[in-house]
C-alpha positions, -999 to 999 in steps of 0.1 A, spaced: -203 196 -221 -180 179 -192 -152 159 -212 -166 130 -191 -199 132 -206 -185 135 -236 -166 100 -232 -201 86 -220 -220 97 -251 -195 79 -275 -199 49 -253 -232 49 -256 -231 55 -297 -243 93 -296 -224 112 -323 -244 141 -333 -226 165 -347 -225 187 -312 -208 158 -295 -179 154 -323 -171 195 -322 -171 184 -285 -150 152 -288 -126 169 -312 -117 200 -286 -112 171 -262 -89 152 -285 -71 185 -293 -71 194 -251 -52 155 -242 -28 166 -275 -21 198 -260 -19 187 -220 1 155 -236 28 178 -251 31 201 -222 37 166 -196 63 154 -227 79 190 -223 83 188 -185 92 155 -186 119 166 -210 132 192 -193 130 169 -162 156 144 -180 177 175 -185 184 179 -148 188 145 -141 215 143 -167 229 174 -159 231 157 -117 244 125 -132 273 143 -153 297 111 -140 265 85 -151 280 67 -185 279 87 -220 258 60 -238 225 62 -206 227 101 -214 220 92 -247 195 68 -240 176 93 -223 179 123 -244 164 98 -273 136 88 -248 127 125 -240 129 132 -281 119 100 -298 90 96 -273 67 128 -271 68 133 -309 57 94 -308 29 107 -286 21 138 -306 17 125 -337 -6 97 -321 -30 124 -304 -29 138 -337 -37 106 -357 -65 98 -326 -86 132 -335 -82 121 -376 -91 89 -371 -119 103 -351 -133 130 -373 -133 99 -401 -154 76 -376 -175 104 -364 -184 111 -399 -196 79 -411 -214 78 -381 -229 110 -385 -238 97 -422 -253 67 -403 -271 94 -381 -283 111 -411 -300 74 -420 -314 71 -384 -333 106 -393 -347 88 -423 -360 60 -405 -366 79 -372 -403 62 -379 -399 27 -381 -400 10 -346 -370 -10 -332 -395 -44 -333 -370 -66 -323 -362 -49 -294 -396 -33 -286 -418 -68 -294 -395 -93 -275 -409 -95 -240 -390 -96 -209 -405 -128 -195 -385 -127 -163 -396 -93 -155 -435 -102 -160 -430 -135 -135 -421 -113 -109 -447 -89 -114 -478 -90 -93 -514 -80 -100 -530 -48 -89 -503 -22 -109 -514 9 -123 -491 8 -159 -494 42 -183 -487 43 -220 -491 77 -238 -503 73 -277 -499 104 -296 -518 97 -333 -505 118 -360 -497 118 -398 -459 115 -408 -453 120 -440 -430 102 -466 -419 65 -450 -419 38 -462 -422 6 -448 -421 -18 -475 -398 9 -498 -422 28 -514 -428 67 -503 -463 78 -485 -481 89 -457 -492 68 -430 -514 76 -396 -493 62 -364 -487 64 -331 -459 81 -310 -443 88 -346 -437 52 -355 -446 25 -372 -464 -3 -360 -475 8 -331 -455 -1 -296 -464 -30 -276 -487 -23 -245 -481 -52 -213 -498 -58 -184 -508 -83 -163 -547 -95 -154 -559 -80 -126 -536 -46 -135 -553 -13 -140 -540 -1 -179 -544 39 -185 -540 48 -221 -534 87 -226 -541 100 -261 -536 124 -280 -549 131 -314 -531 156 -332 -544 166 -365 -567 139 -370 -600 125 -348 -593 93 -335 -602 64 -309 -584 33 -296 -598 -2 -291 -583 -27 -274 -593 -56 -291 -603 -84 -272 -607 -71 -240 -637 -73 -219 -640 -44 -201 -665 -65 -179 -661 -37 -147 -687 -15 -157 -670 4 -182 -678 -3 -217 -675 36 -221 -637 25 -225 -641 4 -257 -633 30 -282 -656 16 -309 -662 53 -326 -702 66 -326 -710 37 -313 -696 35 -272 -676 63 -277 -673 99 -299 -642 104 -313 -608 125 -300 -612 159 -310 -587 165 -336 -573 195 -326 -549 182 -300 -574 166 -281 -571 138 -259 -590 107 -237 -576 88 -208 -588 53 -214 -587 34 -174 -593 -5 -179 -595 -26 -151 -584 -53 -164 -603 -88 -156 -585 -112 -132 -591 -141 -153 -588 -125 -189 -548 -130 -205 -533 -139 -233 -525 -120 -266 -549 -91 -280 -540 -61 -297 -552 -25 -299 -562 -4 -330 -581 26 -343 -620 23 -342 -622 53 -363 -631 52 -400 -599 32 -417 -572 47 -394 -561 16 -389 -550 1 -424 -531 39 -422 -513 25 -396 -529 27 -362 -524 -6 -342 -502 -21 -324 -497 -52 -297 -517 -61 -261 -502 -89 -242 -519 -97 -208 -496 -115 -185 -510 -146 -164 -493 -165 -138 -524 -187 -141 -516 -190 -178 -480 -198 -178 -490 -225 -155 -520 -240 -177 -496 -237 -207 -467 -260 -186 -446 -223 -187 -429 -249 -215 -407 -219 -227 -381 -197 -219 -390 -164 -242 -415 -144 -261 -420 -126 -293 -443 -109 -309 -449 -114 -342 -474 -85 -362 -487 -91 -400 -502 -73 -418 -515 -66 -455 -506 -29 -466 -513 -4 -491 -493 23 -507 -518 51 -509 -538 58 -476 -574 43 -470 -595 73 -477 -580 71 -512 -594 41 -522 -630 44 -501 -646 67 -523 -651 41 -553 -652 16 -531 -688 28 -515 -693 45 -548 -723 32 -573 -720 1 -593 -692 -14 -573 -705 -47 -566 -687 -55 -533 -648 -51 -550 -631 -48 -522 -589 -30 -533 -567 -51 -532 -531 -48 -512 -502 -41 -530 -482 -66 -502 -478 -72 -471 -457 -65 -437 -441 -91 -412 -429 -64 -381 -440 -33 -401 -410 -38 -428 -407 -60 -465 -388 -54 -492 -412 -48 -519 -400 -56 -555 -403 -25 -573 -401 -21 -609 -404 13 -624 -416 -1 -660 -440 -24 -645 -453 -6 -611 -487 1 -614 -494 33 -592 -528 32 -571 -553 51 -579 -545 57 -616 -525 87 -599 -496 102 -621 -467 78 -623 -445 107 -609 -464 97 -576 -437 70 -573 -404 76 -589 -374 58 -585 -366 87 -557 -390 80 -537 -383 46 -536 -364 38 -510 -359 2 -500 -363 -14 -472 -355 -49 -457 -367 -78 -442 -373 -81 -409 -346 -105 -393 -356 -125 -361 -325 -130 -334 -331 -162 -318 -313 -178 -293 -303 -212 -304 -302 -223 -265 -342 -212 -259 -376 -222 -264 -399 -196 -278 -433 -185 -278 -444 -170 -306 -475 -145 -303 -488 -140 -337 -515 -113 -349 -529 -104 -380 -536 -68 -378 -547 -69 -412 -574 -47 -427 -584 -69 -454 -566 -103 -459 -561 -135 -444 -527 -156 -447 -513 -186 -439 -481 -187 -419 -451 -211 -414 -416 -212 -403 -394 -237 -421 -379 -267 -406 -400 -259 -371 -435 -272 -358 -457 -255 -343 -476 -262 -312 -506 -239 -305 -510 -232 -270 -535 -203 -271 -562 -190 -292 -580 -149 -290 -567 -153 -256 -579 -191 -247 -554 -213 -236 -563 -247 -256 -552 -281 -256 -512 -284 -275 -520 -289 -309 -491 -289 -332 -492 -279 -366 -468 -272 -402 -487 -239 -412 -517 -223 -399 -545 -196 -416 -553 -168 -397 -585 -145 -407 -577 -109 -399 -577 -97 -362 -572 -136 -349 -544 -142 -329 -525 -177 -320 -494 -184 -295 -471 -211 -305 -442 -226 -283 -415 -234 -314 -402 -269 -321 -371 -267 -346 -369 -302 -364 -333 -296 -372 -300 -277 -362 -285 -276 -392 -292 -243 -401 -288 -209 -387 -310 -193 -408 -348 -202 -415 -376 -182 -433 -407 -171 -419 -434 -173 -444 -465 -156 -449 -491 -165 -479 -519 -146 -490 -546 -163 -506 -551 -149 -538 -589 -165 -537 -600 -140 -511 -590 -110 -525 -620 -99 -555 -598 -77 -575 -563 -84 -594 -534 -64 -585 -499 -66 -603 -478 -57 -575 -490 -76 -556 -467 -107 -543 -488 -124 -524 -457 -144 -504 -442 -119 -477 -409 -134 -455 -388 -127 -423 -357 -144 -418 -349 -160 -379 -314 -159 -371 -299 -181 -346 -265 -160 -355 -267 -126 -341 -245 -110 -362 -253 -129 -395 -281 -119 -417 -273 -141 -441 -300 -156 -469 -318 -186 -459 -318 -216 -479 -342 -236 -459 -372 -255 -477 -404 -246 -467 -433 -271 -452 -458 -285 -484 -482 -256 -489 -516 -261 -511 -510 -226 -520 -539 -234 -551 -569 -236 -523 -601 -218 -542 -619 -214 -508 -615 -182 -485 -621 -199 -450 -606 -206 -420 -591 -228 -399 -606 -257 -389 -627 -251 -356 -633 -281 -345 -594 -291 -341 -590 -266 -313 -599 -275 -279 -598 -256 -252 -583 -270 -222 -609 -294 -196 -623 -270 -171 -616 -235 -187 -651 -234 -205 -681 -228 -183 -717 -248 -190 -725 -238 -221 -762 -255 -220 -794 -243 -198 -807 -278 -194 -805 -285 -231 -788 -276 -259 -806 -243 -270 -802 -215 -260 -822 -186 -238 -825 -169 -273 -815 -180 -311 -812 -148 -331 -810 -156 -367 -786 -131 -390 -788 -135 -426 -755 -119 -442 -753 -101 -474 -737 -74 -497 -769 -59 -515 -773 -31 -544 -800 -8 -534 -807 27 -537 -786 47 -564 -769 16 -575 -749 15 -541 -739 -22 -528 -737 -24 -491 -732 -44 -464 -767 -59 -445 -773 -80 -409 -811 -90 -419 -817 -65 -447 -803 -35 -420 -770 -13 -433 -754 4 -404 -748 40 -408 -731 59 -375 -744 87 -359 -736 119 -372 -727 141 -336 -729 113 -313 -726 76 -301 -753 51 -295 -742 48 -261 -744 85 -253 -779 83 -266 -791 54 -247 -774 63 -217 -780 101 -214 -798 123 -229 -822 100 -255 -831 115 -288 -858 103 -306 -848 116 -339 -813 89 -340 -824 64 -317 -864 49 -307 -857 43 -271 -884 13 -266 -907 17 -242 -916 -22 -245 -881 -38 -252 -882 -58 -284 -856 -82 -293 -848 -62 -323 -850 -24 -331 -843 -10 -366 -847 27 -376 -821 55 -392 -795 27 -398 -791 16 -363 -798 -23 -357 -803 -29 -326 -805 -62 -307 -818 -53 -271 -808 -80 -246 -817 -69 -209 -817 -101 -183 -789 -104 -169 -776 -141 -173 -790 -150 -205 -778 -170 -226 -780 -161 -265 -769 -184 -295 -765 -160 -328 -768 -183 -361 -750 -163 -388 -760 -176 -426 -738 -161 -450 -754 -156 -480 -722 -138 -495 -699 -154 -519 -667 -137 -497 -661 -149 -462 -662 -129 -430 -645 -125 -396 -670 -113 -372 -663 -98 -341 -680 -97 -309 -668 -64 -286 -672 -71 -251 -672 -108 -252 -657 -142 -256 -682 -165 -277 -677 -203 -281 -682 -209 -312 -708 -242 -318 -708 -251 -352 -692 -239 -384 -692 -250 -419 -678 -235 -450 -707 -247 -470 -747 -248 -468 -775 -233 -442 -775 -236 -405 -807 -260 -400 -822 -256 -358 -827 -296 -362 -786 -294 -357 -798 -286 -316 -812 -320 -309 -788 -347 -329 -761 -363 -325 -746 -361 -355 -716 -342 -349 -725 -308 -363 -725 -288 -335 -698 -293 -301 -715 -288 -268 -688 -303 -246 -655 -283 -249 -659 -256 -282 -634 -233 -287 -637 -196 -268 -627 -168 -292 -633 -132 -300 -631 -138 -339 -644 -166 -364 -647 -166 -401 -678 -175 -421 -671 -188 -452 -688 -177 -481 -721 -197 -481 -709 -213 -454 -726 -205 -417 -718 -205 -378 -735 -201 -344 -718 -184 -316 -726 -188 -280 -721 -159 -254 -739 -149 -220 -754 -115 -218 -734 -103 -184 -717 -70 -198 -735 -38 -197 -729 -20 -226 -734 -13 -265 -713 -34 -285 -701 -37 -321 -706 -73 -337 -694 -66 -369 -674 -83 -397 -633 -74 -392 -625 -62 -427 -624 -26 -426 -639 -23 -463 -671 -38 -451 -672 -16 -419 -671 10 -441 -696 -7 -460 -723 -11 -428 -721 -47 -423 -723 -40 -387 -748 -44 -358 -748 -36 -323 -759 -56 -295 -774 -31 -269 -768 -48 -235 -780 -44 -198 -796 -7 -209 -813 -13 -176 -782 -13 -157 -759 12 -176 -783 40 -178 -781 42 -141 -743 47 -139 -729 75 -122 -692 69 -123 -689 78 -163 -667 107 -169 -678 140 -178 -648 138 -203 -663 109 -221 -696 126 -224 -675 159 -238 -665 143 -267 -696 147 -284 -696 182 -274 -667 185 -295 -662 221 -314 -657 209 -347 -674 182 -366 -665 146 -352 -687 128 -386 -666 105 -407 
């Protein structure tokens, strides 16, 4: 190691323990070379004095002190520098041993603050790569207690993915240890390529364990932007970890927007538990559970909170030993900080990646003005706190209503109402601190906005008080207000066979394919014996657990009136589309006679476009989309438990069309040729 690179890595903060062997044989070669100039330099004085015999006693004297005085000066200085630098080099290598410990937290505030400058002078058309390795790393803990978790590249949350519409976005993974897929939520994949959605056995079988791997290629829409997010479609991967942030850059955006800021941040949440997934699924879907979904034991703002832990009160999941989580393997953690600049306006992206449960989120002392909803830009609406369901997404553009302070909270709120089970550790408040100081992290004292944290309803945001902006919805009428096609789906958690309670979309339970996806089926090689390909389409097809709703002219448009017969609410998701959602209520039955009055129900004239909407527990909604988008696609509700639980349909689109394709992969059809089992 060159004594300059040396130099370089302590200006660049490497100190590993190779660099400060190096650094000290450095410090000892100056001391040495140092002594040898102060020797000739002494000996040099010498002669000179010796020459200048007739030069004044008192200069000779001057110098001889100046030859003796000064390299011992300079000797026991080199000597004192390599000290002094075995002492820093230490407690930096004691910080480096730290570093190891948290080697799997990603840097958020670095890796989730976008470089907005960079994206304006970016132009469509760019091929961007992002390689996700999925693994298991064992003992982290984001919140401070000790466990497993399922991630990507090594760290948790998952890194942000950018591009801008119109880009082409490759996504190489890897799944090592584990089957896996990726989704990226929200997109359309409208170029013939629903073979890219990554919704497991349904468009897609999964990533063969045993270091196997899939190149996702997404064209991405010219007109689609905004702020999505990408997770494991897999089984409950994704409460274990596997998600992370999609922001698709838009010129056209910025510009709808009024490009009224000067930086972005992304903001993840998300409710967490502290014993993987699988752990808990098992009663969950076992008999005489009626629907009790677990309950978190907190939640995350940037993949990190300091959880409260208690040894004499901590109630360890899964009645496990209480040796599971001993004061060792606690190992606390702390709240994620926010560096703002006091001199800009920001846009805050905000996700709930949650698997479960929806919050409500403020930031003290600032307003905030909603520019963007699931990727629709929508007229400003600004706002003290807003709920978000799991898997929505909002932008704000921040308005501070004071100065005073450098420090605010960011708070998020779990409502307690939602969640069907009691859990003692839970907190149900979860906090961030934004710093206009960067170096202080000091505790804020800020008040919060008023919150009616005693709400006994589990629903969502008002609908009806988002707009989009004039001219960014198309016609959402064919001459009248109905539709093409009104497809009625009465929701429900029922207890059947063998005492089991499941999920049901008009009496139907999904249950995935064992070997293969529905897609593969339709699309290649049809068997019978998983899927009745129908010789005379219907509008519905049931058999084996596959609920099928078989939509094949192009152009149609389809309202889906969802009654929800279920005391919990749910947020349903559409893959593959945007829907504009007509009508919602978080009480009593969708009646048809809502179509032809004018009585304010339902909004045909500028509804909001979104991938995501609650139903409130007997509460009900239609949705709006336009079949366009060859494909199978999930429409399922967004908490993982119920997944799991088969409240799920899929809406089989354009068979006619992608059952001719010719440009799917070979490797996408390989995956359900995998060696070893792909089931769940």
């Amino acid at each position: 190691m060159s004594r300059s690179s040396v130099k370089e890595d302590l200006d660049n903060g490497v100190r590993d323990s190779e660099t400060t062997l190096q650094l000290e044989r450095v410090a000892l070669e100056d001391w040495e070379e140092q002594r040898c100039q102060d020797s000739d330099a002494k000996n040099g004085l010498r002669r000179i004095s010796e020459y200048r015999k007739n030069r004044p006693r008192l200069l000779l004297l001057a110098q001889i002190l100046l030859c003796i005085v000064v390299p011992c000066f300079v000797i026991a200085l080199c000597l004192g520098k390599v000290e002094f630098g075995k002492e820093l080099l230490q407690s930096h290598d004691t910080k480096s041993d730290s570093d190891n410990t948290v080697s799997w937290r990603l840097d958020t505030q670095k890796n989730y603050t976008i470089d907005l400058d960079y994206w304006k002078n970016q132009s469509p058309g760019v091929e961007r790569h992002y390689y996700l390795n999925v693994s298991t790393v064992a003992e982290v803990a984001p919140d401070g207690i000790v466990r497993n978790v399922t991630v990507i590249n090594g760290q948790y949350p998952g890194p942000l993915i950018e591009a801008n519409a119109g880009d082409t976005l490759f996504l190489h993974v890897q799944a090592q240890g584990i089957p896996t897929t990726i989704h990226c939520h929200g997109l359309f994949f409208n170029k013939n390529e629903s073979f890219y959605d990554g919704a497991a056995f349904i468009n897609q079988c999964p990533i063969d364990a045993n270091n196997g791997t899939f190149d996702y290629e997404i064209h991405l829409d010219e007109n689609q932007s905004g702020t999505y997010w990408y997770h494991s479609h897999y089984g409950t991967q994704q409460a274990d970890g596997v998600f992370g942030p999609l922001v698709v850059h838009s010129a056209l955006e910025r510009q709808l927007i009024g490009d009224d800021y000067d930086a972005e941040v992304v903001v993840m949440v998300n409710d967490y538990y502290h014993d993987t997934a699988n752990a808990y699924l098992a009663e969950y879907l076992g008999p005489d559970n009626e629907n009790t979904e677990p309950t978190p034991d907190g939640g995350l703002i940037q993949g990190t909170n300091n959880f409260k832990y208690d040894s004499a009160t901590y109630v360890v999941p899964n009645g496990n030993s209480n040796d599971q989580h001993t004061a060792k393997q606690f190992d606390p953690q702390a709240q994620a900080v926010l560096h703002f600049d006091p001199h800009k306006k920001y846009r805050i992206r905000l996700i709930n990646a949650g698997f479960f449960a929806p919050f409500n989120f403020a930031i003290d002392h600032h307003k905030l003005k909603m520019v963007e909803a699931d990727g629709t830009v929508t007229e400003p609406l600004t706002l003290e706190s807003i709920d978000l369901s799991v898997s929505q997404r909002y932008s704000f553009i921040l308005e501070p209503q004071d100065t005073k302070l450098s420090q605010y909270w960011m708070r998020v709120r779990f409502n307690g109402f939602c969640l069907a089970e009691s859990n003692p550790n839970l907190d149900t408040s979860v906090s961030a601190i934004i710093s206009y100081e960067k170096s202080a992290e000091v505790i804020p004292d800020s008040e919060s906005w008023p919150y009616n944290g005693g709400d006994v309803r589990c629903r969502d945001f008002d609908q009806t008080q988002i707009k989009t902006l004039d001219g960014q919805v198309p016609k959402v009428q064919n001459g009248s207000n109905r539709p093409d096609i009104m497809i009625d789906l009465d929701v429900a958690f029922l207890i059947k066979a063998n005492q089991l309670d499941r999920g049901y979309f008009n009496d139907m339970t999904y249950t995935p394919l064992a070997q293969s996806s529905t897609m593969n089926e339709l699309a290649t090689t049809p068997n019978d014996n998983q899927i009745r390909l129908l010789e005379n389409p219907q509008l519905e097809s049931k058999n084996e657990g596959q609920y099928l709703i078989n939509l094949d002219s192009r152009g149609t448009i389809v309202d889906l009136i969802i009654n929800n017969y279920d005391d919990g609410a749910h947020p349903f998701h559409l893959h593959g589309h945007k829907f504009w959602v007509l009508a919602s209520a978080d009480r009593g039955y969708f009646r048809k006679s809502f179509y032809d009055n004018e009585s304010g129900e339902m909004d045909f004239t500028n509804p909001i476009a979104r991938d995501v909407l609650n139903v409130s527990g007997f509460g009900y909604a239609v949705i709006r989309f336009v079949v366009d988008n060859p494909g199978v696609w999930p429409f399922h509700c967004h908490i993982g438990w119920h997944m799991e639980s088969g409240l799920l349909l899929q809406v089989n689109e354009l068979q006619s069309e992608y059952s001719t394709w010719s440009h799917i992969p070979s490797a996408w059809n390989e995956l359900c040729q995998a060696p070893e089992d792909i089931g769940l």
